[in-house]
C-alpha positions as MATLAB code, in Angstrom:
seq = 'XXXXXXXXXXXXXXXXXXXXXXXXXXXXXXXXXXXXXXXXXXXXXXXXXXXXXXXXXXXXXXXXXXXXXXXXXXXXXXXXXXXXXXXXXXXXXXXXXXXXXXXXXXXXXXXXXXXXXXXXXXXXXXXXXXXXXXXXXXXXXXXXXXXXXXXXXXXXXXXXXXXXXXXXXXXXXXXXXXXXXXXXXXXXXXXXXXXXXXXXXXXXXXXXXXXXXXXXXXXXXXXXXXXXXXXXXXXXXXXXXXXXXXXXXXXXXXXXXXXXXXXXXXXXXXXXXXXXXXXXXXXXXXXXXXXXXXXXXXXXXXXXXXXXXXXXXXXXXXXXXXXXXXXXXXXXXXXXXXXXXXXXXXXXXXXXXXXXXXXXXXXX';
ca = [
       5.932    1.609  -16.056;
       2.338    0.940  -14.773;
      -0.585   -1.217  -15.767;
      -2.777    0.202  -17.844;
      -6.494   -0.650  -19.048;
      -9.125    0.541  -21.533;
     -11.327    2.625  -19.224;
     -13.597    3.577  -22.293;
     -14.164    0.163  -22.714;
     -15.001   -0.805  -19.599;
     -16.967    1.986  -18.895;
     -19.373    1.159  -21.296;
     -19.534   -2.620  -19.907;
     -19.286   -2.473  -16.459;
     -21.628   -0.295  -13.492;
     -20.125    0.195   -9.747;
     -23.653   -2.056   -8.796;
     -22.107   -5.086  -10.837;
     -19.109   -5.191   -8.519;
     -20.976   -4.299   -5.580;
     -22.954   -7.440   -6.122;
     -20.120   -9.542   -6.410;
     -18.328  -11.556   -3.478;
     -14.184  -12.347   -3.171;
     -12.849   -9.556   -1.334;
      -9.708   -8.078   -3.604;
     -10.145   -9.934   -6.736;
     -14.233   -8.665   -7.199;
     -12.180   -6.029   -8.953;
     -10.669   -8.066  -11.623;
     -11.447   -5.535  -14.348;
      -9.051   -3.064  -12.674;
      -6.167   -5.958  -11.980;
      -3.642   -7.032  -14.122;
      -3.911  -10.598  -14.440;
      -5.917  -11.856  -18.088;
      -6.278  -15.568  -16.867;
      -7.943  -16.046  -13.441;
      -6.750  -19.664  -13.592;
      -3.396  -18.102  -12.816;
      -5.087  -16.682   -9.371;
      -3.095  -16.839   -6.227;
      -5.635  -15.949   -3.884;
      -5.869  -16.656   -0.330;
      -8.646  -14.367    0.382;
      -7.495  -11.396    0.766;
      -9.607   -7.488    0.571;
     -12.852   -6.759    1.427;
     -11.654   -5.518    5.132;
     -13.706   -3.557    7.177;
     -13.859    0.518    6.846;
     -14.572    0.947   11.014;
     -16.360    4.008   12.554;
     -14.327    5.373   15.039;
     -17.086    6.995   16.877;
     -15.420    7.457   20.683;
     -12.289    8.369   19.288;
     -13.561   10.741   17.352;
     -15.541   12.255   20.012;
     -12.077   12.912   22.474;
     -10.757   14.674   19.462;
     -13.611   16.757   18.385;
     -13.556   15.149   14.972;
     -17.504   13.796   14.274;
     -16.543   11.995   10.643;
     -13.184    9.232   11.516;
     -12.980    5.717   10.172;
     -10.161    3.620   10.158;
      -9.381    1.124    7.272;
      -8.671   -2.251    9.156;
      -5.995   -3.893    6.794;
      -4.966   -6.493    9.412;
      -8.052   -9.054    8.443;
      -5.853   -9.742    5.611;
      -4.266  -13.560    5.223;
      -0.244  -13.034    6.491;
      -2.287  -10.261    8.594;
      -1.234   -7.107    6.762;
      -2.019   -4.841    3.536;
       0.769   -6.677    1.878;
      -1.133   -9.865    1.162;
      -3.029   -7.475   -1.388;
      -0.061   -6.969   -3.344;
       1.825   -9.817   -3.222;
      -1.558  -11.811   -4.462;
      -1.475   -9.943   -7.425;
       2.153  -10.164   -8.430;
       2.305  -13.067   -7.867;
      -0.695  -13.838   -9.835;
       0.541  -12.066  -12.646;
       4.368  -12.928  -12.318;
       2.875  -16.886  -12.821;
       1.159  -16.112  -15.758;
       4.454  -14.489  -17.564;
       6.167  -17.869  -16.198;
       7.964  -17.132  -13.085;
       9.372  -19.809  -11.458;
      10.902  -18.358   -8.415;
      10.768  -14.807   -6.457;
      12.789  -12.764   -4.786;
      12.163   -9.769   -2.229;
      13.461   -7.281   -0.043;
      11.486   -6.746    2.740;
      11.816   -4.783    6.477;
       9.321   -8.049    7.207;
       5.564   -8.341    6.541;
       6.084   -8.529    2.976;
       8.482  -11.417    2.815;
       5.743  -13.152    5.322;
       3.185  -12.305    2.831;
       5.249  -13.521   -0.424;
       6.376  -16.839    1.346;
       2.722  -17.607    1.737;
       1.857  -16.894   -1.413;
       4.779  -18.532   -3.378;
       3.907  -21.269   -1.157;
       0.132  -21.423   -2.408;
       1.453  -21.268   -6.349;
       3.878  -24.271   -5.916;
       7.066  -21.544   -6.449;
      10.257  -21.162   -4.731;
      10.699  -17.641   -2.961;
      13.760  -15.993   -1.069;
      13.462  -13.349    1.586;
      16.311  -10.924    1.812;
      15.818   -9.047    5.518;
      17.591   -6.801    7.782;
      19.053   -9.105   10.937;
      17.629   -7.430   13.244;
      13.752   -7.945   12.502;
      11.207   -8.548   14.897;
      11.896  -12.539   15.232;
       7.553  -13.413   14.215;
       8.706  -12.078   10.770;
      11.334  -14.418   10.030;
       9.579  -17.362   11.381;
       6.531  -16.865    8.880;
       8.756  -16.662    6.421;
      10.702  -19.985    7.646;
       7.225  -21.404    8.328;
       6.348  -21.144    5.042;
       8.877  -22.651    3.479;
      10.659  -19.880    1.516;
      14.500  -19.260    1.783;
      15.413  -16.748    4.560;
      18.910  -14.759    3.594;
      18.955  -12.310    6.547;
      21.308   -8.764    5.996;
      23.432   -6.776    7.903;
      21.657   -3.484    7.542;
      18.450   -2.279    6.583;
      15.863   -2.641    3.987;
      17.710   -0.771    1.099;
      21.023   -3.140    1.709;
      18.432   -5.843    1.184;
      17.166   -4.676   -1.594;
      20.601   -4.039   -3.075;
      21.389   -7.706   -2.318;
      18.329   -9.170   -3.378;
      18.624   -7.643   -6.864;
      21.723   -9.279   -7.293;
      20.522  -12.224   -6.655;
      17.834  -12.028   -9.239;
      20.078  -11.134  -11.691;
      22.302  -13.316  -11.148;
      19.719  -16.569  -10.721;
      16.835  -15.206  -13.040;
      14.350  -14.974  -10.270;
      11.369  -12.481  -10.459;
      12.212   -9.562   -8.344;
       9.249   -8.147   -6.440;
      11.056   -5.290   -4.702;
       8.699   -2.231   -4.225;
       8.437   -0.340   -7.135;
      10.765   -2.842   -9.581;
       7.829   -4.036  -11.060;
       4.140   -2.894  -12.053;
       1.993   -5.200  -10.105;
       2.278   -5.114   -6.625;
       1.024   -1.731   -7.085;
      -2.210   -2.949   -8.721;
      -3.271   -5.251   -5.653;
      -2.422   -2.371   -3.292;
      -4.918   -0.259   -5.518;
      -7.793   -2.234   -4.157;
      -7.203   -0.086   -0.904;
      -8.747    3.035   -2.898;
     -11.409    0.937   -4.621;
     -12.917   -0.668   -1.474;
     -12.759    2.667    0.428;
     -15.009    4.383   -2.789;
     -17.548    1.758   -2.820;
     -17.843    2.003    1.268;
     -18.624    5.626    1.027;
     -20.811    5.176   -2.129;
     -18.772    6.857   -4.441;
     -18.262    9.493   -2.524;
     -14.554   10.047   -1.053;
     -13.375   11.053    2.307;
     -11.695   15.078    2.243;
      -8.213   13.528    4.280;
      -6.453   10.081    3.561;
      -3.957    9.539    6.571;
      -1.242    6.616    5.058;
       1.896    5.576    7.047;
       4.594    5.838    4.466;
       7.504    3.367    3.950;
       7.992    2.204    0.320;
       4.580    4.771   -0.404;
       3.008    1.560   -2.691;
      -0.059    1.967   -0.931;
       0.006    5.712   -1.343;
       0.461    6.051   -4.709;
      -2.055    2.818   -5.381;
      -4.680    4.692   -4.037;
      -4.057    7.716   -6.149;
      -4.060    5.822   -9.031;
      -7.047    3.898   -8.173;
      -8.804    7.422   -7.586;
      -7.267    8.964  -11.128;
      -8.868    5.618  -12.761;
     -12.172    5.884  -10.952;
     -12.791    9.590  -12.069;
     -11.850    8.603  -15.358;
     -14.675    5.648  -15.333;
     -16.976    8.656  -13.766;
     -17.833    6.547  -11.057;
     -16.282    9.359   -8.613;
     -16.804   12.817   -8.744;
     -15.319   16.055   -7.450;
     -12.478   16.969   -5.030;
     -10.450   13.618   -4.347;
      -8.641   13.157   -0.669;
      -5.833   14.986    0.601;
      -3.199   12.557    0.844;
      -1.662   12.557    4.303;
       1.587   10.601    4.377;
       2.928   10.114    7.484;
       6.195    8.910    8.515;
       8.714    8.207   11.589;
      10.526   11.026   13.400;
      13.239    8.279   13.687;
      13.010    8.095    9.316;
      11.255   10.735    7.735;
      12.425   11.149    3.998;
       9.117   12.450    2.316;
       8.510   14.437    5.018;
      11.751   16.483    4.954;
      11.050   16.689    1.060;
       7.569   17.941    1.425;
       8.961   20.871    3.685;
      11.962   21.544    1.834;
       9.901   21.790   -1.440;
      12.056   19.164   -3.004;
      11.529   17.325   -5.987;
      13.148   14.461   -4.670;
      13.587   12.674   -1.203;
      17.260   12.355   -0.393;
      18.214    9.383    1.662;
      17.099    9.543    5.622;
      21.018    9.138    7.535;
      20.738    6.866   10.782;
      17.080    5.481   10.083;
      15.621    4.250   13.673;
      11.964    3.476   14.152;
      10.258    0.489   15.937;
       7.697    1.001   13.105;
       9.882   -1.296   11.014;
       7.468   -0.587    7.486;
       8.532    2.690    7.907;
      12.099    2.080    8.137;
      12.958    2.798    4.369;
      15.658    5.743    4.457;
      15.911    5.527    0.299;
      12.918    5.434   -1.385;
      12.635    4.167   -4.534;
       9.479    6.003   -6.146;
       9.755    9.060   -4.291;
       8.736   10.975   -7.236;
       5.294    9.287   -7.322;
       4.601    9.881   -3.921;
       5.482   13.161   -3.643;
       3.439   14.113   -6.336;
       0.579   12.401   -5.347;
       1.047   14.254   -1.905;
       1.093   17.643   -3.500;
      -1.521   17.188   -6.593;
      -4.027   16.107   -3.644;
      -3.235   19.105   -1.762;
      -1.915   16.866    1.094;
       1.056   17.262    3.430;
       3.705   15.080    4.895;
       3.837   14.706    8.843;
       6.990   12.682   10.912;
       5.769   11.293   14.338;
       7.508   10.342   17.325;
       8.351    6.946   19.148;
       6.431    8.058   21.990;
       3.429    9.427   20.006;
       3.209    5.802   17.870;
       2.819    3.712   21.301;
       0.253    6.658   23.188;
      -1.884    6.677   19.656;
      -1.508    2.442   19.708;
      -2.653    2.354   22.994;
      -5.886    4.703   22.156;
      -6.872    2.622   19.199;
      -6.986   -0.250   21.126;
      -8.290    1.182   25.020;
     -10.986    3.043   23.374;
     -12.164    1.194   20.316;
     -10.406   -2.125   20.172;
      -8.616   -2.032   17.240;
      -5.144   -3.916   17.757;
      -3.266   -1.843   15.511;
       0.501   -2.180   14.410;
       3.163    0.455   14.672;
       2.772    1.476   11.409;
      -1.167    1.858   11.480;
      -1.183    3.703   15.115;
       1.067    6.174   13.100;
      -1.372    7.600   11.290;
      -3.684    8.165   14.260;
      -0.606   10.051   15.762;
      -0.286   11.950   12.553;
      -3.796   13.016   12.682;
      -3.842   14.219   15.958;
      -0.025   16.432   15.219;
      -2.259   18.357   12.173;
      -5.640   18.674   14.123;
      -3.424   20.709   16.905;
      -1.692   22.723   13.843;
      -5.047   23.467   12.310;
      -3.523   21.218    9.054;
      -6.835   19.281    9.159;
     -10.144   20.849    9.731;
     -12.128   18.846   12.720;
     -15.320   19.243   10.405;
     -13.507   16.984    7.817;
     -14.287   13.389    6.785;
     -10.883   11.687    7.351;
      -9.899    7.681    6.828;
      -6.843    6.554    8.425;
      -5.130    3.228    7.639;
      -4.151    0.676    9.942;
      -1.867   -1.543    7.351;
      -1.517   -4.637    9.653;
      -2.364   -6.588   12.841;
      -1.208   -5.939   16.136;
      -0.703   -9.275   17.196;
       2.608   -9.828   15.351;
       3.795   -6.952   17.651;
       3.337   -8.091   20.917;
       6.394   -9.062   22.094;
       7.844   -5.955   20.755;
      10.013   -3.856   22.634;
       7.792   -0.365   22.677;
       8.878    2.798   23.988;
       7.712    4.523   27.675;
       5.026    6.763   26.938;
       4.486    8.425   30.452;
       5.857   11.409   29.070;
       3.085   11.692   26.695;
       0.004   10.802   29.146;
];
């Protein structure tokens, strides 16, 4: 089930200059978010982050038109503030009074701040072995830490139990509508920085795929509004060598992505082996004309290193993944060098500096 609104309506009401003159980052877009009373707004400033020209980059790679989406301006320092604002936003106004989440770590960071803003209880199910800056923002901020022995889908297996059996709101990717919404926001921002004109090629590092498919439906509702016209993006997902799921669908023609044995990445947002709405992303992926590309350890830490050497963007894992990505399908021809492309860095760098990070001398 998704959110739905009355386009017609509000295309009669509302022009793409009345939220351009607005200010408030994510929530300027309240026509297109779920939440009916803003005095149930959990906000802590999150959207409006810059869409960077990566001009020098570009150049070594013989690509004129590359930006990069820099989601790690965000409060909790990653794209997941976005969504978490709005559920829990909107879980408060159906009368929540406690959450629950599975999370590989930045969004249990992001929903302990938030909970913590709203007055609500929250508990963090992640995997024991976590980068240790995750579970002390979620410790910081007060919310109940249960950590797992295994990975994120164990969590979330957990974590579901426990909001079953305690009545607690369960914000696990995909279980409910509204995360999704918030996430959206990525695809509205990038429209109104490019005028209401699109980019050709979306590069998106895929874990759960809520940013992925929140931007395709942001797009779909946009067109329908008519303030978008023609082609929309290719949808690039891209994805760990270490766990690839959509990837191995994608080439295997597959209508669904069957769970990734052994999942090992130091990209820990990418470390989902079962993906809940593989479905959506998949057909997102193909109905854009997009592809699927898996990446290697080595290739994540060279194309982190680049972002930050040559144009000082402190990207995470996850983010220099997509840069990696990129370069794999300019050397395949996949992508066209004459293309406008966006690529999404999805958090900060800083809460990866202590991170063990592979040797890439092999890739120099």
């Amino acid at each position: 089930m998704a959110a739905a609104y009355d386009l017609e309506a509000l295309r009669a009401e509302c022009k793409p200059s009345d939220i351009s003159r607005r200010t408030g980052g994510m929530w300027r877009w309240w026509e297109l978010l779920p939440l009916r009373d803003p005095a149930y707004r959990v906000s802590l400033g999150e959207g409006g982050t810059p869409l960077i020209r990566l001009a020098r980059l570009g150049e070594s790679l013989g690509v004129e038109r590359l930006w990069i989406k820099e989601e790690g301006l965000n409060p909790t320092g990653t794209f997941k503030a976005r969504g978490l604002s709005a559920a829990v936003s909107k879980a408060r106004e159906l009368g929540a009074s406690g959450f629950v989440i599975p999370t590989a770590g930045n969004a249990g960071g992001a929903l302990a701040a938030y909970a913590a803003r709203a007055g609500l209880p929250a508990h963090v199910y992640m995997p024991a072995d976590a980068p240790l800056v995750h579970r002390w923002e979620v410790e910081q901020s007060g919310a109940h830490l249960v950590l797992v022995d295994g990975l994120i889908d164990e969590a979330g297996r957990l974590a579901s139990k426990a909001a079953g059996e305690h009545g607690w709101f369960n914000l696990a990717t995909f279980r409910e509508p509204y995360r999704l919404e918030g996430k959206k926001t990525l695809g509205l921002e990038l429209a109104e920085a490019f005028g209401w004109e699109l980019p050709q090629v979306i590069a998106y590092p895929t874990g759960g795929g809520t940013g992925l498919v929140g931007m395709w439906k942001a797009f779909e509702e946009l067109k329908q509004l008519g303030w978008i016209s023609g082609d929309l993006p290719r949808m690039v997902s891209v994805q760990a060598a270490g766990c690839a799921p959509i990837v191995r669908a994608i080439e295997r023609g597959a209508e669904r992505a069957e769970p990734w044995d052994n999942a090992a990445t130091y990209a820990g947002g990418l470390r989902v082996p079962k993906v809940f709405a593989d479905r959506l992303i998949l057909e997102a992926i193909r109905s854009s004309g997009g592809t699927a590309v898996a990446v290697t350890e080595a290739e994540i830490e060279l194309a982190r290193r680049q972002l930050v050497q040559i144009e000082g963007v402190l990207a995470c894992p996850e983010g220099a993944a997509t840069l990696a990505g990129l370069v794999r399908l300019l050397q395949i021809g996949s992508i066209d060098r004459e293309e406008s492309i966006v690529i999404y860095n999805t958090g900060t760098g800083m809460k990866h500096l202590l991170d063990e990070r592979p040797d890439v001398s092999e890739t120099r």
